[in-house]
C-alpha positions as CSV (number, residue, x, y, z in Angstrom):
1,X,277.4,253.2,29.3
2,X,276.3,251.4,32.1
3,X,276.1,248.0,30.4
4,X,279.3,248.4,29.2
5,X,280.5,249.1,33.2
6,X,278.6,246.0,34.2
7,X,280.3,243.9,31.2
8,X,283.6,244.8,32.6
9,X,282.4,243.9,36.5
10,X,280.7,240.6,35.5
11,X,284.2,239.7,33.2
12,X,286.6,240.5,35.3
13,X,288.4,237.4,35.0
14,X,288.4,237.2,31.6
15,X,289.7,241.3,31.1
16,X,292.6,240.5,33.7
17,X,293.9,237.3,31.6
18,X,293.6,239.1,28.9
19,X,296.0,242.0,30.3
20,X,298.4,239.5,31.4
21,X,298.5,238.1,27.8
22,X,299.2,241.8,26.1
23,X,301.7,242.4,29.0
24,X,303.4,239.4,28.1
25,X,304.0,240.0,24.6
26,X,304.2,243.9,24.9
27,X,305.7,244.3,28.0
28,X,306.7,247.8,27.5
29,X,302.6,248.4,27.1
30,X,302.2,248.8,30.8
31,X,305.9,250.5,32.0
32,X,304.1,253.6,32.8
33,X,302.3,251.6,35.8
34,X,305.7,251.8,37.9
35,X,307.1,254.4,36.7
36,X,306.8,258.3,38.5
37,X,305.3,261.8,36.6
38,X,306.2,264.9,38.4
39,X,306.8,263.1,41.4
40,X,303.6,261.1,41.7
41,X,304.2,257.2,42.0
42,X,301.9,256.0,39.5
43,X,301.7,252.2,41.6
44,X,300.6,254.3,44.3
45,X,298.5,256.4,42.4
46,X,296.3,253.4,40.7
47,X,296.3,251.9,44.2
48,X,294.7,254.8,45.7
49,X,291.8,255.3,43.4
50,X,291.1,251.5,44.7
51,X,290.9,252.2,48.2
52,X,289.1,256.0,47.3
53,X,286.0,254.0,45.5
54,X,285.4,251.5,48.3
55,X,285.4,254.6,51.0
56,X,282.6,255.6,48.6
57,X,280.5,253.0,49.2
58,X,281.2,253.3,53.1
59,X,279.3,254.6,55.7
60,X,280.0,255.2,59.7
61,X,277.1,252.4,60.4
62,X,279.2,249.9,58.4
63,X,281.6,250.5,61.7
64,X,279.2,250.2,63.7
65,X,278.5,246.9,62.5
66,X,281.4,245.4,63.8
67,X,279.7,245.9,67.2
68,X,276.7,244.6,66.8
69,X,278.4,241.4,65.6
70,X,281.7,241.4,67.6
71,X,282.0,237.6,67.2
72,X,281.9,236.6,63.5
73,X,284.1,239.6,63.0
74,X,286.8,238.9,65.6
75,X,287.1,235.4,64.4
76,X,287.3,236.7,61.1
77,X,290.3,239.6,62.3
78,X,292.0,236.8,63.6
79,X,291.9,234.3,61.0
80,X,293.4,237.4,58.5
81,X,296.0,238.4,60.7
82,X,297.0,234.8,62.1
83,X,296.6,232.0,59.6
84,X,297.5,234.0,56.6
85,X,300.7,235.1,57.5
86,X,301.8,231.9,59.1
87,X,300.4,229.9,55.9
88,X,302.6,232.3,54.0
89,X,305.8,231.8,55.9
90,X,305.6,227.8,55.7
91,X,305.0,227.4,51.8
92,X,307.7,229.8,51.8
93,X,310.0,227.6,53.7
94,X,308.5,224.6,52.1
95,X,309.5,225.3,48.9
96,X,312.4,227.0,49.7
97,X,311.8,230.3,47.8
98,X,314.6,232.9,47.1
99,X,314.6,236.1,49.5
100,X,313.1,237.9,46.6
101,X,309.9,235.6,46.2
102,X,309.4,235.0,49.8
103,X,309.2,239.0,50.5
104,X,306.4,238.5,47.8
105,X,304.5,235.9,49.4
106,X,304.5,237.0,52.9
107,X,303.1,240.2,52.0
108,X,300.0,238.6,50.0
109,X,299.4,236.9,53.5
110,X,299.9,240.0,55.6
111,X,297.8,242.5,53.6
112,X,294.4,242.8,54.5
113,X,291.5,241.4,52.3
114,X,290.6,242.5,49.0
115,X,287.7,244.4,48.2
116,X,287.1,241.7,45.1
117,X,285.9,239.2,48.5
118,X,282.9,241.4,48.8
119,X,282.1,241.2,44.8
120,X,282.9,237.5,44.9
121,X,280.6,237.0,48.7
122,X,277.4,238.8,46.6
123,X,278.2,235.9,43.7
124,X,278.3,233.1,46.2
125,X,275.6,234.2,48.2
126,X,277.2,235.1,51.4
127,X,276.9,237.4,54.3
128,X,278.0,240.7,52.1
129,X,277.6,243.0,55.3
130,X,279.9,240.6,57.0
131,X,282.5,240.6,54.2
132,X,282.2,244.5,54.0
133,X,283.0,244.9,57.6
134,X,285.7,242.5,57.4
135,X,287.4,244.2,54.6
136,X,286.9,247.6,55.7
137,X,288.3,246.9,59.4
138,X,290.8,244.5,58.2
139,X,292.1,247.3,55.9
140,X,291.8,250.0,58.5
141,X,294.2,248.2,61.1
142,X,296.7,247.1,58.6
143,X,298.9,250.4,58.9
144,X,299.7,249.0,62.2
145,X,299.3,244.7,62.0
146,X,300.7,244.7,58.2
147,X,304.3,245.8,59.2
148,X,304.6,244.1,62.2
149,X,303.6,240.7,61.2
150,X,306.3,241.1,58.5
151,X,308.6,242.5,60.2
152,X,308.1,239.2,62.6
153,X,308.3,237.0,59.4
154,X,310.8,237.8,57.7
155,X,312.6,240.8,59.5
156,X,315.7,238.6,61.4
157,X,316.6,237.8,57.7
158,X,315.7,240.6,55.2
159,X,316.2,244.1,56.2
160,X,313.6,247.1,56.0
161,X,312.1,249.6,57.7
162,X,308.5,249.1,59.3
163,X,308.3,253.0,60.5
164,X,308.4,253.2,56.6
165,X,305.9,250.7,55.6
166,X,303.1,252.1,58.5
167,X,303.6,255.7,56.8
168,X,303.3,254.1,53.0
169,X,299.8,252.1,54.3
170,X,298.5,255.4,55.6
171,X,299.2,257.2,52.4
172,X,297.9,254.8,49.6
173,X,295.1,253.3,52.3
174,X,293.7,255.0,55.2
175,X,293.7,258.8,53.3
176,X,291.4,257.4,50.3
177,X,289.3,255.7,52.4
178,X,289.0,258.6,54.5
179,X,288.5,260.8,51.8
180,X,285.8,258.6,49.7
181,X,284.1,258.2,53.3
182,X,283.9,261.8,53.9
183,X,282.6,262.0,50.3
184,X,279.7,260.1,50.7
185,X,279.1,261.5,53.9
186,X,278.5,264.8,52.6
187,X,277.0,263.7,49.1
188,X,275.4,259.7,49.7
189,X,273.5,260.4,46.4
190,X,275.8,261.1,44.3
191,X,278.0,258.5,45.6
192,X,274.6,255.8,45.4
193,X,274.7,256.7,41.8
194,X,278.4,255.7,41.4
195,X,277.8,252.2,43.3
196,X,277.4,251.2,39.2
197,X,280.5,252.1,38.0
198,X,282.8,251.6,41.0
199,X,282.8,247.9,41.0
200,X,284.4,248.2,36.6
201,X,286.6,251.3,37.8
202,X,288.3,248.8,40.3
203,X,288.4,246.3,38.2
204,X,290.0,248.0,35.2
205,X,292.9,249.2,37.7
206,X,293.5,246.0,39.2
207,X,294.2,244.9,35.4
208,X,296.5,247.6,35.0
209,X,298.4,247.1,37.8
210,X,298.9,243.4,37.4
211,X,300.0,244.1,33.5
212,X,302.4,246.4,34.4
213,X,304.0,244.1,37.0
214,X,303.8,241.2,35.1
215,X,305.0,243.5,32.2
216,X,308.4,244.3,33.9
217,X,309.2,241.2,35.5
218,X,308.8,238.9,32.2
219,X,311.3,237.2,32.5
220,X,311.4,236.5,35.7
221,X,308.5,235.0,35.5
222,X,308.3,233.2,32.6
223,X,312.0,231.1,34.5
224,X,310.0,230.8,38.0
225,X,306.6,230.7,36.7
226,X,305.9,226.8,37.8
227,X,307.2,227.0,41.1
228,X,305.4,230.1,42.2
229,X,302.2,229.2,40.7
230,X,302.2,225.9,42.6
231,X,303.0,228.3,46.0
232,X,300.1,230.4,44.9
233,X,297.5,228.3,43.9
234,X,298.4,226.2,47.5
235,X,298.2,229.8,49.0
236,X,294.9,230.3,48.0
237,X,292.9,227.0,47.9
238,X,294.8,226.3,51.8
239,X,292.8,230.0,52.7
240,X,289.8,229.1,51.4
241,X,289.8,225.4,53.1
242,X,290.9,227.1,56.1
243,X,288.2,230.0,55.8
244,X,285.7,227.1,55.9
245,X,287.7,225.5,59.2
246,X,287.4,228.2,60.8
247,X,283.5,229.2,60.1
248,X,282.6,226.0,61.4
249,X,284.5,225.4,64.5
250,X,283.0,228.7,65.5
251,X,279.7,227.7,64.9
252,X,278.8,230.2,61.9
253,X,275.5,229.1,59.6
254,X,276.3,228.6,56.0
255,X,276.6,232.0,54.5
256,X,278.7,232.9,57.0
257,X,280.9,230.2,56.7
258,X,281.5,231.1,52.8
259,X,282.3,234.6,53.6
260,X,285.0,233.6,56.0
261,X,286.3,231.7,53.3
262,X,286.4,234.1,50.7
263,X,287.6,236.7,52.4
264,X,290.7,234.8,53.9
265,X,291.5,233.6,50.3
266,X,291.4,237.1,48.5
267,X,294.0,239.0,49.8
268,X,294.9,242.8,49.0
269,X,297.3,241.8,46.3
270,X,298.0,245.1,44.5
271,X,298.8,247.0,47.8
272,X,301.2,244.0,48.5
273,X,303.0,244.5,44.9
274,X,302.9,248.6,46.0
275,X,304.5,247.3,49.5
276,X,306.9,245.5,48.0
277,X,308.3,247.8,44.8
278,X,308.3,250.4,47.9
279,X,310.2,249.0,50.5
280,X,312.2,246.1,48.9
281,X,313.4,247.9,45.8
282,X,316.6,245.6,45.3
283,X,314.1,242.6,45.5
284,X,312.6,243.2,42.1
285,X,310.6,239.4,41.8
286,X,308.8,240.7,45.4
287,X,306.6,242.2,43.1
288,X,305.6,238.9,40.7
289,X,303.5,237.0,43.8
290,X,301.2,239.7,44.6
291,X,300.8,239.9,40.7
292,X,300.3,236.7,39.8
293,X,298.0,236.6,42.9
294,X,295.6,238.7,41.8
295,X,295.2,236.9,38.2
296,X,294.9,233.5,40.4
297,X,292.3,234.5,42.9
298,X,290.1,236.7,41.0
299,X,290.2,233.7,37.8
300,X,289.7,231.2,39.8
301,X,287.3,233.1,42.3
302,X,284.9,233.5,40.0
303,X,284.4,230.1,38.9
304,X,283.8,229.4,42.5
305,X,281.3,232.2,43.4
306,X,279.4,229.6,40.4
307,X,279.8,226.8,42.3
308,X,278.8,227.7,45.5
309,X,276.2,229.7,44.4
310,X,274.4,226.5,42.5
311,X,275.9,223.4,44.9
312,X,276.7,224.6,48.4
């Protein structure tokens, strides 16, 4: 069983295309993903078990790193909360996106990282505990930095509510975490026994999540599909040059340097496809760039984590 877990983690990017590909020619596979049961938002819901398994593999020292190393992480903070939005906002303008897409893309630059940047920092041989700390933190202010860096962006020109958007970020991110937190505060063996499986669980929900977005906007995609790739791809690769910018000027050694880079270019994508089905339901394409996202930077991640784990 645990093979087959560690197939799925080491994969990833080939599962995810693969999910894109059935979602594309049976769309109607993955319609449960955004639909609701009883109530329960199932977006939400998938998004949730996400954030639950990496409060698993948390502990209160991994807080206290950020004190021990207040400068690597501050620049890091900064770098997420500042360039990434602002990069966001100019491609949009750039290429002159529709209200729809634009939504899209300025919420893959004002989420907070992804936890695939710590998967992908192991690969490339980075600082994992820095990446960690910078995910979890990043994650754990973005109730409060995520709304009001949109709202900023884009809220003189698209309406919403950012009251709404702080409540949604508690619900789907700071109460798992919490919760998987408390969980392996109270049971750290059993919870060092999941660290196996987590990594797959993740993984497979990401796909599902992705296929069901990509699922119900086909078409849409399939008529902007050139245009937003090109905004995407720019998106990313401009992080990841950045990342590295940013490392250096502040004097970080090597590893370092790489995990800044990673963890700028992976972004939260599936809680900015949640954020944006949630809170800008008569945009329905706001959901295609966070989707598309996640395909781009987990594909073309790994393919990196190779080459700067053999040439850099």
């Amino acid at each position: 069983m645990k093979r087959i877990f560690k197939f799925i983690e080491r994969y990833f990017f080939i599962i995810i295309l693969l999910a894109v590909v059935i979602s594309l020619f049976y769309s109607n596979s993955f319609k449960w993903v955004l639909s609701e049961y009883n109530g329960i938002n199932m977006l939400n819901l998938l998004l949730s078990i996400i954030l639950f398994t990496m409060g698993t593999t948390l502990k209160v020292d991994d807080f206290v790193t950020v004190f021990k190393n207040p400068k690597e992480i501050s620049v890091g903070l900064l770098a997420q909360y500042i360039i990434m939005p602002i990069l966001a906002f100019c491609l949009a303008k750039m290429f002159s996106l529709n209200d729809a897409l634009t939504v899209g893309i300025i919420l893959v630059g004002t989420v907070p990282g992804g936890t695939a940047s710590d998967v992908i920092t192991f690969l490339s041989k980075g600082d994992v505990a820095l990446s960690v700390s910078l995910t979890a933190v990043s994650t754990v202010i973005s109730p409060i930095l995520t709304p009001m860096i949109t709202l900023l962006l884009i809220g003189n020109q698209i309406h919403f509510n950012p009251f709404d958007m702080f409540i949604s970020i508690l619900e789907i991110v700071i109460i798992p975490i919490i919760l998987g937190l408390t969980l392996n505060y109270k049971f750290p063996k059993f919870c060092d026994e999941l660290k196996d499986y987590l990594p797959a669980i993740s993984s497979i929900v990401i796909c599902l999540i992705v296929a069901g977005v990509i699922g119900a906007n086909k078409q849409a995609i399939l008529t902007s599909s050139v245009i937003i790739m090109v905004v995407i791809i720019l998106q990313y690769f401009l992080a990841m040059f950045l990342g590295f910018c940013v490392g250096h000027l502040a004097g970080m050694d090597k590893k370092q340097i790489i995990t800044i880079a990673i963890e700028l270019s992976f972004q939260n994508s599936g809680l900015s496809t949640g954020l944006a089905k949630n809170h800008f339901p008569n945009l329905s394409q706001a959901t295609v760039p966070g989707a598309l996202y996640s395909v781009w930077q987990n594909f073309a991640g790994s393919i990196l984590a190779y080459v700067f784990r053999r040439y850099v």
